[in-house]
C-alpha positions in Angstrom: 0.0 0.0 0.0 1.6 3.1 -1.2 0.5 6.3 1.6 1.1 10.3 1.0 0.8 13.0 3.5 1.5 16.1 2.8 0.3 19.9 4.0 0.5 23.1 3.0 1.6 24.5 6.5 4.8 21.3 7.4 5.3 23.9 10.2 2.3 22.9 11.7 3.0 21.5 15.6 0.1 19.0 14.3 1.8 18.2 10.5 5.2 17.5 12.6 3.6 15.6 14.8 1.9 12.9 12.9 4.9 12.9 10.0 6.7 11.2 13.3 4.0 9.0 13.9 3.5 8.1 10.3 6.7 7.3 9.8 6.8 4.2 11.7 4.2 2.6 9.5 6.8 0.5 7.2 7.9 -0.8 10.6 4.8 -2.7 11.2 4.1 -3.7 7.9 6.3 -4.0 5.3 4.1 -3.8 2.7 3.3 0.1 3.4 5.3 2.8 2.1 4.5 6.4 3.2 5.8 9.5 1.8 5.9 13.0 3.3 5.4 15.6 1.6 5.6 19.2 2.5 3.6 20.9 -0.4 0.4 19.2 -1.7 1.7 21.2 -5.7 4.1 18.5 -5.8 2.8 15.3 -5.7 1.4 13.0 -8.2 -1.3 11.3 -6.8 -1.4 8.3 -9.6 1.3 6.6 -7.6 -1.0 6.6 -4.3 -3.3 4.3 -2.6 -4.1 6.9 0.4 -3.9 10.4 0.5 -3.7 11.5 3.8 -4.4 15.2 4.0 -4.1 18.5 6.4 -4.4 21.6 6.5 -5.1 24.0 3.1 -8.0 23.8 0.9 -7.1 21.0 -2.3 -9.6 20.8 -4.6 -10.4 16.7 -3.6 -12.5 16.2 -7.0 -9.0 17.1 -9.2 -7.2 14.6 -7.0 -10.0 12.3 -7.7 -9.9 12.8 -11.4 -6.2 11.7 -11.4 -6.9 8.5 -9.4 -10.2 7.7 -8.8 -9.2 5.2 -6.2 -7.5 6.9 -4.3 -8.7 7.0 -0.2 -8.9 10.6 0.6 -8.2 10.9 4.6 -8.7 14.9 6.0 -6.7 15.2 9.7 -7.7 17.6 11.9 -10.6 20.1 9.5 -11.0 23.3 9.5 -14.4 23.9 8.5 -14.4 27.6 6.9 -10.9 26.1 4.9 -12.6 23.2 3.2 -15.3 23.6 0.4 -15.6 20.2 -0.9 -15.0 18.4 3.1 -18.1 15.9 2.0 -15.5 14.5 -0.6 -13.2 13.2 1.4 -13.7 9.4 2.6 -12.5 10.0 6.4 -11.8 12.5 8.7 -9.8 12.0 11.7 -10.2 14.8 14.4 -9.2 15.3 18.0 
């Protein structure tokens, strides 16, 4: 299973936070890779299985146009930054 996160903010205390805890994914299971990325403008999504997503406002159906099966995850929404948040497949939110 191939797994992006990315932001637009990686200065985020949250972003930094969970790219730690992300991280240790390929440790429990080999067959997951997960990249980090620090701007959402430069990733190609084709090569995805899971998106997960925070901060910024990505327009989900152009992500979905490139790979329609592609798992879009938001972490920690915003409300007023999201205009398509009924898109996305799973929110996580503490």
């Amino acid at each position: 299973m191939r797994i992006i996160f990315t932001t637009n903010n990686p200065k985020s205390p949250s972003f930094i936070f969970y790219s730690k805890s992300f991280k240790g994914l390929s440790d429990v299971d080999n067959s997951i890779s997960i990249d980090i990325i620090e701007s959402i403008n430069d990733v190609d999504f084709t090569k995805y299985d899971v998106l997960f997503l925070m901060g910024g406002n990505p327009e989900i159906s152009e992500i979905k146009k490139t790979n329609p099966s592609i798992y879009c995850i938001l972490i920690e929404p915003r409300a007023k930054q999201y205009n398509e948040i009924e898109k996305f497949d799973c929110i996580i939110s503490n």
